[in-house]
C-alpha positions in Angstrom: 143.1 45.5 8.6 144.0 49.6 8.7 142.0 52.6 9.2 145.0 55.0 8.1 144.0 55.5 5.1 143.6 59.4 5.2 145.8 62.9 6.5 148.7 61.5 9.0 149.1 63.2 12.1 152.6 63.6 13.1 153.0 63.9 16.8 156.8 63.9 16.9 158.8 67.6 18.7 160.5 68.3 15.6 160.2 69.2 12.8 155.6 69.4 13.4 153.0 69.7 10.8 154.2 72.3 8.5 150.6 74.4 7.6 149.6 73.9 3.7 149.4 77.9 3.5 153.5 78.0 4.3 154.2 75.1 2.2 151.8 76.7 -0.6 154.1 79.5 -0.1 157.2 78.4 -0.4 155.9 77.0 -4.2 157.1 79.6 -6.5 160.3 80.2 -8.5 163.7 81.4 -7.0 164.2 85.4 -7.4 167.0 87.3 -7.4 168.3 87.7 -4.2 170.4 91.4 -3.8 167.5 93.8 -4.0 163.6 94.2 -4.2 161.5 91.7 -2.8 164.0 89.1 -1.3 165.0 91.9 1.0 161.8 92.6 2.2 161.7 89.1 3.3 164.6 89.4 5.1 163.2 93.0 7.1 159.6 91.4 7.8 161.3 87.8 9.4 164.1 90.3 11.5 160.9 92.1 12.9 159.3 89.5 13.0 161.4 87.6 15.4 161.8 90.9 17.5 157.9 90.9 18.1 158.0 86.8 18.8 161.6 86.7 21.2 159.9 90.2 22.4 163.4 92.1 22.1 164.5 95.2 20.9 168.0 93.9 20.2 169.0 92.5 17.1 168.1 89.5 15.0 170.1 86.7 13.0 168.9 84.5 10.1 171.1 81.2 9.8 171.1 78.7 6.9 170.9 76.4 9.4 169.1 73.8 12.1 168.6 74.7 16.0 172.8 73.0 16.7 173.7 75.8 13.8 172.0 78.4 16.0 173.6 77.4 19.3 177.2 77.6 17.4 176.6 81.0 16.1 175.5 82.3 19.7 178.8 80.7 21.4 181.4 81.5 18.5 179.8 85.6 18.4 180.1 85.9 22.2 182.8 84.1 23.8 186.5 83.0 23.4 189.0 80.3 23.6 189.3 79.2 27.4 186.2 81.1 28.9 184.1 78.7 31.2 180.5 78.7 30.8 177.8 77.0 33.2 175.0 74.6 31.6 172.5 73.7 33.2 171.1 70.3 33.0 167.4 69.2 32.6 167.7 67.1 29.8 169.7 66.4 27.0 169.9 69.3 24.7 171.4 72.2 27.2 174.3 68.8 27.7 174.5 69.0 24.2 174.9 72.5 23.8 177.8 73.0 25.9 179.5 70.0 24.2 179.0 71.7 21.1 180.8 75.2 23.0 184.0 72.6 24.4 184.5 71.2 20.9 185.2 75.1 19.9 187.8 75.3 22.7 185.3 76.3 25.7 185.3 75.1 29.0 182.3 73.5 30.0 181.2 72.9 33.5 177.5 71.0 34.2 175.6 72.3 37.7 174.3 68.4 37.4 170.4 68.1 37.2 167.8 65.2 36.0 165.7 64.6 33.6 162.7 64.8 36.0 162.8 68.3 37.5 163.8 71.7 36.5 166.6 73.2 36.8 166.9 74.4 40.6 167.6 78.4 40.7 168.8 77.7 44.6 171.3 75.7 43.0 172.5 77.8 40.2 172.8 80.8 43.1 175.0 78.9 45.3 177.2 77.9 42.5 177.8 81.7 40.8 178.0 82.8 44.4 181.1 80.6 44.5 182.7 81.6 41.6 184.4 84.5 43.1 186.7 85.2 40.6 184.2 85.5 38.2 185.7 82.6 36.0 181.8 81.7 34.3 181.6 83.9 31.7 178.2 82.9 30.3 175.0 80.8 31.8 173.5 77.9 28.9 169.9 76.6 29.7 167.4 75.4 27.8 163.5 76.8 28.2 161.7 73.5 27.4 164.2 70.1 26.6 162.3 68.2 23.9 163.9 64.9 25.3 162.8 64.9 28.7 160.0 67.2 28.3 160.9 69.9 31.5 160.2 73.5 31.3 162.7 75.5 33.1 161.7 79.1 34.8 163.9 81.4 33.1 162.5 84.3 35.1 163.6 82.4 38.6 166.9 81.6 37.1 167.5 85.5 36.0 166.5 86.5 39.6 169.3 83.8 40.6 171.9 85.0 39.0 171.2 88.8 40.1 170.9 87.6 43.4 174.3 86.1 43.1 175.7 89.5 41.5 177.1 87.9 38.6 177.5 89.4 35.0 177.5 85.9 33.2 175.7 86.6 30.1 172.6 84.5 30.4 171.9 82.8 27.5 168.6 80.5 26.7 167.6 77.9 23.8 163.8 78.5 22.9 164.2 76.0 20.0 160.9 74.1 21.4 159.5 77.1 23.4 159.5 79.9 21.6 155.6 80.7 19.7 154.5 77.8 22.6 154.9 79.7 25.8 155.4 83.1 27.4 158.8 84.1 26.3 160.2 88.0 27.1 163.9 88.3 26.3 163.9 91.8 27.0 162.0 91.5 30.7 163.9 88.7 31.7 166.5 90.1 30.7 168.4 87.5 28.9 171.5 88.6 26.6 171.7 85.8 23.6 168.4 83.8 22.9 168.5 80.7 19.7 165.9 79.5 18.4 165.0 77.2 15.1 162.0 77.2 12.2 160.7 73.5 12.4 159.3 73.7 15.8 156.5 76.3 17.2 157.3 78.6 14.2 156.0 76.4 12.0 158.1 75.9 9.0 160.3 73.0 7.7 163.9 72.9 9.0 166.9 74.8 7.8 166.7 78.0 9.7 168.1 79.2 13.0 167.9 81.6 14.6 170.0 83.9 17.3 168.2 87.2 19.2 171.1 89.1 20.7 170.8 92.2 23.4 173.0 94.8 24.0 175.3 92.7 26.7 175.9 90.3 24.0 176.6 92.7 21.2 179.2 94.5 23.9 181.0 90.9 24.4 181.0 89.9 20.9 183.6 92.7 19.9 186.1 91.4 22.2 184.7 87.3 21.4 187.7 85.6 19.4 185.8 82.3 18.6 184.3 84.5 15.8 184.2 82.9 12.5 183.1 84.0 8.7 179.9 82.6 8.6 178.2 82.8 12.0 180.1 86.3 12.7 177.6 89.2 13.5 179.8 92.3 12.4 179.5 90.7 8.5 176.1 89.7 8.7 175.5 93.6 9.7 176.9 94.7 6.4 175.1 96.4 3.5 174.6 94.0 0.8 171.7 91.8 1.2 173.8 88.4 0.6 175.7 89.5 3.8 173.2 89.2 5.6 173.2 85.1 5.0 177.0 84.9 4.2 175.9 84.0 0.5 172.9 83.5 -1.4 170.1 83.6 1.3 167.5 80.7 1.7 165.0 81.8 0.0 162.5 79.3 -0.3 162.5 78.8 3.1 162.4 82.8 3.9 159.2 82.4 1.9 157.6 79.8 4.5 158.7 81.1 7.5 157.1 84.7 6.2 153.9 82.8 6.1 154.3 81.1 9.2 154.4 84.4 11.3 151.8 85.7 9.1 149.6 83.3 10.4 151.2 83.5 13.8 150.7 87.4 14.0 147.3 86.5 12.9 145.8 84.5 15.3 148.3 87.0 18.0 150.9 85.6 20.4 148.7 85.5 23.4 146.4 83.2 21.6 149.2 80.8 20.3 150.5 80.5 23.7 147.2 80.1 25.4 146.8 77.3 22.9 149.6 75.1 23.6 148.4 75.8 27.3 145.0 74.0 26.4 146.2 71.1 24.1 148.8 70.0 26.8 146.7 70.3 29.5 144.2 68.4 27.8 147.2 66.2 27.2 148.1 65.8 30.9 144.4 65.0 31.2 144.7 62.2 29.4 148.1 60.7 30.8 146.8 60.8 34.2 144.4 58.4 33.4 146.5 56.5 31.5 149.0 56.3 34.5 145.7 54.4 36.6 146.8 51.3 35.0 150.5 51.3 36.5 151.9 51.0 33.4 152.7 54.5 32.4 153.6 58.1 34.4 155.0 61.6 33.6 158.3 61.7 33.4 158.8 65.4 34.9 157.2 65.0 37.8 156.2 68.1 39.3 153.1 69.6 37.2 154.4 73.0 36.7 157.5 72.1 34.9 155.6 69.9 32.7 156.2 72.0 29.1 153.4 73.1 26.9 154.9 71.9 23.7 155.6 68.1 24.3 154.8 65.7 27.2 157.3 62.7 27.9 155.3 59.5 29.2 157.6 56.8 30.9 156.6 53.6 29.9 157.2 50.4 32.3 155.8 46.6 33.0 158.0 45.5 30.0 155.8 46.6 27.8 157.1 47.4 24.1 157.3 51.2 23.2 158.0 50.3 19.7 155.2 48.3 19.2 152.8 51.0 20.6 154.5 53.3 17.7 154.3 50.9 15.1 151.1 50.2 15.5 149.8 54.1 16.0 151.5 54.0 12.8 150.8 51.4 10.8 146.8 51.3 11.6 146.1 54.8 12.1 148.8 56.7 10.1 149.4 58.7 13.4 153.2 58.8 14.1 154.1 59.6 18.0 157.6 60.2 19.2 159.9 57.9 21.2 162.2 58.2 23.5 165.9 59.7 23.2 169.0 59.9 24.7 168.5 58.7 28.3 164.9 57.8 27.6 165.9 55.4 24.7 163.0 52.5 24.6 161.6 53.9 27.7 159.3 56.6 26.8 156.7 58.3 24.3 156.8 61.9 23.7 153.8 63.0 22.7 154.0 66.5 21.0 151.5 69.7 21.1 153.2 72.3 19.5 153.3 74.7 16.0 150.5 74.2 14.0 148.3 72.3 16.0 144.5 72.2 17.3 142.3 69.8 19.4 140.5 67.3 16.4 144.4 66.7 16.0 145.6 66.4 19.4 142.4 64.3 20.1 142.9 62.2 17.0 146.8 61.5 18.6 145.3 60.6 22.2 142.5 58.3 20.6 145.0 56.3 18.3 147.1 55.9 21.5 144.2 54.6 23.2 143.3 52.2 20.8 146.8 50.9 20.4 146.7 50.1 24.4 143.6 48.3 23.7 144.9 46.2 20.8 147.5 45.4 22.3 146.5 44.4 25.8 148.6 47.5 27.2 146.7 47.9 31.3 146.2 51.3 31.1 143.4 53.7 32.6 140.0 53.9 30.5 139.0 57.1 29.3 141.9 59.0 28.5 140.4 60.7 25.5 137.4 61.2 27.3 139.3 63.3 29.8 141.3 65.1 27.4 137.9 66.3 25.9 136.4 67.0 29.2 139.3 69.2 30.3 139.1 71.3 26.6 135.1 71.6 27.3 135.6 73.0 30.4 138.7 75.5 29.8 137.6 76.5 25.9 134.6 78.6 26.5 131.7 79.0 24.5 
């Protein structure tokens, strides 16, 4: 016995819910791709990401996923031997910096857990140190999909200034950016990346790299430069350049729709949106968490993110089953843990092309697979996650 027969609801961080308007987009025939309309593309997603990273520097299109994006913003800005700070909150700023010692970087971690944000205190204390000014560049991520932390990039930049260091400060928005308040330009951050599968609402395959003035300065002295990520040929004057080949267009199509639809329903609106479907999301884990089984995994409220919410999971209970049977009877698929998290968590995602009837229908299928499966959990989850949307979404 099922009730799935229907839409699925995939509650996974990546890649979400791609909108039928993009994918309705994206079906159409290939065109020629050195002048006319292709290029237009190109110009409206450059702007477009200006308007989204808020930046006036310049923009980068990658045939690529978010791991292509973080390689083209290492190999543009740094060279062979520099030593870069990451800081750890998760897995995916760890990951990035492997990426940058695998290209002949040296890497050093200011050592953090998956529970809390990264601590700007900390990161003062250690560029303070580094008298010589060995750290040439700062890695962090804004929001780690695996452990679910939000990091306060403003209260990092302020660290570093207060430390009077020039590291070029560089952030990962891959599950942030169109989800929360992001200024590149304010905060004054020097290389942002970001990818299309996440908050901007398009299939995978693109990255993307926002790059300020600092970064453009130390990318004509960078000697990790290669063809195909290298900024200098991606500025030249044929189109194709611009994607070191043929461009990809099907996908250029999509993501034009995508921040169509983003630009549409304006910025300030899709962030205050995540805000509401994971705090109604929050509403509902607390009550979960009454039953002892379950609890946040970040545990401080404010650096828990707005696009996905990581729920430990203890008393031997089966994560896998919970899935399988979210997915199996209600054609709802949630996220499991990764990395450190492996078989101990959900990660429940709110973010891209999301709205309450399918956040709710996520928090009720949970519900009913703690029921069915005699999971001691907190009654009335969903009840609260309504609650907190009635009283925050006003009339």
């Amino acid at each position: 016995m099922t009730v799935r027969t229907g839409r699925d609801i995939l509650g996974i961080p990546g890649p979400t819910t791609i909108p039928d308007e993009v994918l309705g987009a994206m079906h159409r025939p290939a065109i020629q791709i050195y002048t006319g309309e292709l290029v237009d593309y190109t110009t409206y997603i450059q702007d477009g990401l200006r308007d989204i990273f808020r930046t006036k520097g310049r923009t980068y299109i990658y045939a690529a996923n978010g791991h292509g994006a973080w390689e083209a913003a290492v190999t543009n800005v740094l060279s062979r031997g520099d030593r870069v700070l990451v800081l750890e909150s998760g897995r995916f700023a760890h990951n990035w910096g492997e990426m940058a010692r695998t290209l002949g970087v040296e890497i050093e971690t200011l050592e953090g857990t998956w529970r809390d944000a990264v601590d700007p205190a900390a990161v003062e204390a250690r560029l303070k140190a580094d008298t010589g000014g060995r750290i040439k560049a700062v890695l962090v991520v804004q929001i780690d999909t695996a452990s679910g932390v939000v990091n306060d990039i403003p209260a990092i930049r302020a660290a570093i200034d207060a430390a009077g260091h020039d590291a070029l400060f560089m952030v990962d928005t891959i599950a942030s950016l169109a989800c929360m308040p992001f200024e590149m330009d304010e905060w004054r951050i020097d290389v942002s990346v970001a990818a299309s599968q996440k908050g901007l609402m398009t299939p995978p395959g693109l990255g993307f790299v926002a790059a300020g003035e600092r970064a453009i300065a130390a990318h004509r002295t960078a000697d990790l430069r290669t063809s195909y990520w290298d900024w200098t040929a991606r500025e030249g004057e044929l189109h194709y350049q611009k994607y070191c080949g043929t461009p990809p267009e099907h996908l250029l199509f999509g993501q034009r729709k995508a921040m169509e639809m983003i630009f549409e329903e304006g910025l300030e609106g899709v962030w205050n949106r995540h805000r509401l479907l994971a705090g109604a999301t929050h509403a509902a884990v607390e009550v979960w968490a009454e039953g002892g089984v379950f609890e946040f995994n970040v545990i401080a409220p404010e650096s828990r993110s707005q696009s996905i919410t990581a729920v430990l999971v203890g008393g031997g209970q089966d994560v896998a089953a919970l899935q399988r049977y979210c997915l199996e009877k209600c054609n709802v698929t949630v996220g499991g843990g990764i990395g450190d998290l492996k078989g101990k968590a959900l990660r429940i995602a709110h973010m891209g092309y999301a709205n309450a009837p399918m956040l709710l229908g996520m928090l009720s299928s949970i519900d009913m697979a703690l029921k069915a499966l005699k999971v001691p959990h907190g009654a009335g989850a969903t009840q609260a996650a309504v609650d907190y949307l009635g009283e925050n979404v006003s009339a």
